[in-house]
C-alpha positions as MATLAB code, in Angstrom:
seq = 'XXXXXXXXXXXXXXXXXXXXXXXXXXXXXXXXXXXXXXXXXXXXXXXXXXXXXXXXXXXXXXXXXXXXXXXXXXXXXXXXXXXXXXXXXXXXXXXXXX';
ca = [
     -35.350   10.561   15.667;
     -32.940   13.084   14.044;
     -29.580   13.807   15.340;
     -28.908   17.857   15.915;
     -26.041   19.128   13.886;
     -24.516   22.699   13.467;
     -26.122   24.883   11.113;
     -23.856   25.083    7.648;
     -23.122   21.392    8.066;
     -23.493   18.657    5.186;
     -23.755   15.290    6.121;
     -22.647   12.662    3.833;
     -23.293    8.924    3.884;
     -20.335    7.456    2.055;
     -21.486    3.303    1.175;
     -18.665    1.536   -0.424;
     -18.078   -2.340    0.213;
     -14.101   -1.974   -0.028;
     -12.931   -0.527    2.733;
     -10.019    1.161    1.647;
     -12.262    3.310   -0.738;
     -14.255    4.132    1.510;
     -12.066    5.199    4.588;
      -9.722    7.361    1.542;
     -13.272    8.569    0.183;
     -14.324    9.574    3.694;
     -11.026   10.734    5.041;
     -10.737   13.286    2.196;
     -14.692   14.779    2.110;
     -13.947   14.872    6.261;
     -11.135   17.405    5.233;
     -12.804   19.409    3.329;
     -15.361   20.287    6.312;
     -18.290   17.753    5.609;
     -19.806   15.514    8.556;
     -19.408   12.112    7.267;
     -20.726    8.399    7.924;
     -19.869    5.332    6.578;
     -21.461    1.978    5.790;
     -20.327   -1.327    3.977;
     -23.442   -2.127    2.407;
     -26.852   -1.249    2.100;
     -28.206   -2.710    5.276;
     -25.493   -0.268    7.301;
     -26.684    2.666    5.289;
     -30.356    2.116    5.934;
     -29.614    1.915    9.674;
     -27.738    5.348    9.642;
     -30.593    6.821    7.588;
     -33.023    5.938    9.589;
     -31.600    8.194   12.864;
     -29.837   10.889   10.803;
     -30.589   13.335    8.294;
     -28.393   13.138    5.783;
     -28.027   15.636    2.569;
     -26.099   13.538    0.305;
     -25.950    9.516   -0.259;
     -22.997    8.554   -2.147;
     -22.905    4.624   -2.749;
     -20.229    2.867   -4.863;
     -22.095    2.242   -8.271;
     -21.504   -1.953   -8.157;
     -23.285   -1.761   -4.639;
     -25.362   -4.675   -3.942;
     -28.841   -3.219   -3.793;
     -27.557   -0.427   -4.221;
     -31.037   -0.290   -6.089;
     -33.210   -0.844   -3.397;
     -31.425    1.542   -1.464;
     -31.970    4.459   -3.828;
     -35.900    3.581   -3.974;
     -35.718    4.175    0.020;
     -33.959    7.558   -0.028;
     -36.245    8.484   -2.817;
     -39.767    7.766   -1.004;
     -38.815    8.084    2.372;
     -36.255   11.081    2.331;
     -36.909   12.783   -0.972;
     -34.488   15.815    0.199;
     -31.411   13.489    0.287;
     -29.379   14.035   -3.278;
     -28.024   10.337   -4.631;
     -24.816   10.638   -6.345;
     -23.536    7.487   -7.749;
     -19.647    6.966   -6.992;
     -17.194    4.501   -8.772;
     -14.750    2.936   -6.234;
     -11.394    3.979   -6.516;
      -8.263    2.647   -8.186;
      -5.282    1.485   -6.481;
      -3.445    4.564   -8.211;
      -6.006    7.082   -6.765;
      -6.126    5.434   -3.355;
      -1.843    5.578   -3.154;
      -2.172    9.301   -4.266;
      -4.766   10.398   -1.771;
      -2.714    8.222    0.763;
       0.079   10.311    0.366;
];
């Protein structure tokens, strides 16, 4: 069952392992007005997707089955856009930190 959200809303599913990238990569999209959920690995992500609709998937690109959770989103929610993400530096995380 799908959650309800306002109309105008993206939801993003930010899937990083590290969690410093993903808390900075999440903080920041948050800011910008986007609903946002997190998950460590693939596992955490499938459990999110499968109770909310989500419009974008953005796991880190060294994700382990990171695979296998692309092939899921594909054939089971074909609307969801995939956009690989690299996980940030230490330089990028201290500038979005500050």
């Amino acid at each position: 069952m799908s959650q309800t959200r306002p109309a105008g809303t993206s939801v993003l599913l930010v899937v990083d392992n590290d969690l410093l990238s993903r808390t900075v990569r999440a903080t920041e999209l948050r800011r910008e007005g986007f609903e946002v959920f997190e998950a460590s690995d693939a596992h955490e992500a499938l459990a999110v997707l499968r109770c909310t609709e989500v419009d974008i998937l953005l796991p880190d690109i060294n994700l382990d089955e990171g695979a296998m959770l692309a092939d899921w989103v594909e054939k089971r929610q074909p609307s969801t856009y995939v956009a690989w993400t690299l996980g940030l530096s230490d330089e990028q995380t201290t500038t979005l930190l500050h």
